[in-house]
N, C-alpha and C positions, 0 to 999 in steps of 0.2 A: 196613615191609619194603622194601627194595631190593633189584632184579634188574637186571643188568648183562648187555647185551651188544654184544659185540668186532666180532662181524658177525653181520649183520643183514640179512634183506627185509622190508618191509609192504605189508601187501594190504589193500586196506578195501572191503566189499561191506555192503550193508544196514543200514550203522549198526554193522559191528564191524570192527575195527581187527585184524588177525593178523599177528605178527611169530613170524618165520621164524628161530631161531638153531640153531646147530651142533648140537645135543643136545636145543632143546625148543623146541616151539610155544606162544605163549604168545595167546587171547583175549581183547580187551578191547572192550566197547561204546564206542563213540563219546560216548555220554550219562554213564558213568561218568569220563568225563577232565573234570578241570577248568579243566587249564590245562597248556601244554606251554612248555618253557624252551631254549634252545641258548644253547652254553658250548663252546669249544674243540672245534666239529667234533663235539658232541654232544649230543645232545637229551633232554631227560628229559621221561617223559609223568606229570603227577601227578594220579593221582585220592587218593578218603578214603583208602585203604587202603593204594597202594601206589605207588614208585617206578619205574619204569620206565628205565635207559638206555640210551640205544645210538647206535650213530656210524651218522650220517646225516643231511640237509640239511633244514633247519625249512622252508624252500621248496616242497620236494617231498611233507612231509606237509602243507603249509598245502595244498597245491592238490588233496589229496584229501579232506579234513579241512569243507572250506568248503562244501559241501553239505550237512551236517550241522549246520550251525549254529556254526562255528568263524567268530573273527577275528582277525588279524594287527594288535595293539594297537602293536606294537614290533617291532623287528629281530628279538628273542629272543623274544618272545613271541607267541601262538598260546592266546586263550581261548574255551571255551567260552560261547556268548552264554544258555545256559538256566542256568548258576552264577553270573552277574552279581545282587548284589545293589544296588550304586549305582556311578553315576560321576562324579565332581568335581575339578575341577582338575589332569587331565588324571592320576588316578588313579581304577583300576579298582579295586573292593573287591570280593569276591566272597561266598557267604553263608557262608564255611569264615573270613572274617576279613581271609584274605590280600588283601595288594592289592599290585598291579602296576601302576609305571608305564608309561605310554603316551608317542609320542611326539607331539611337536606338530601333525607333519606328519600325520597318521594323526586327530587327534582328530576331526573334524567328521566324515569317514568313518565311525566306529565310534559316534560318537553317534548320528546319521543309523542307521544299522543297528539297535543299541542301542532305540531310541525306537519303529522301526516295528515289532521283536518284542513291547515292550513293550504294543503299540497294539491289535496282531493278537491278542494273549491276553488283550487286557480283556475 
């Protein structure tokens, strides 16, 4: 399923994500996204179930977003570091399949992060 919106606010307190459109409010847990994408001025948030879009700047959800366990792999991308299932050769696999590239400049960064969640949950 995908739900689209034109305009848009988000708010994120305690680990959920609330977006604000014209007609409806929509909840979503921070822990339910797996991974968010931006594309022409607009961002899609993807968890198992559902698409999410809406116009507004992958910047300004990274910088709410990264408290929670999010990382900025790429320009357009923004994943979730508890859905990482491996990462090599400067692509992220996640346990849904998907993988996303990263970029160079970014990788030691994200490995680095990547490794000490890893460390802290053994």
């Amino acid at each position: 399923m995908s739900i689209y919106f034109s305009r848009a606010t988000i708010e994120t307190a305690d680990g959920i994500l609330k977006i604000s459109g014209t007609d409806t409010d929509i909840i979503i847990k921070a822990a339910d996204i797996l991974y968010i994408e931006s594309f022409n001025k607009t961002i899609v948030i993807h968890t198992a179930e559902t698409l999410y879009m809406i116009k507004a700047k992958i910047s300004e959800l990274y910088e709410t977003l990264q408290q929670y366990g999010f990382v900025q792999i790429h320009k357009s991308y923004i994943v979730n570091l508890h859905h990482i299932k491996s990462m090599k050769n400067y692509i992220v696999t996640l346990y849904n399949g998907k993988q996303l590239h990263t970029s160079q400049r970014r990788w030691k960064h994200i490995k680095a992060i990547y490794n000490e969640k890893n460390t802290v949950c053994r």
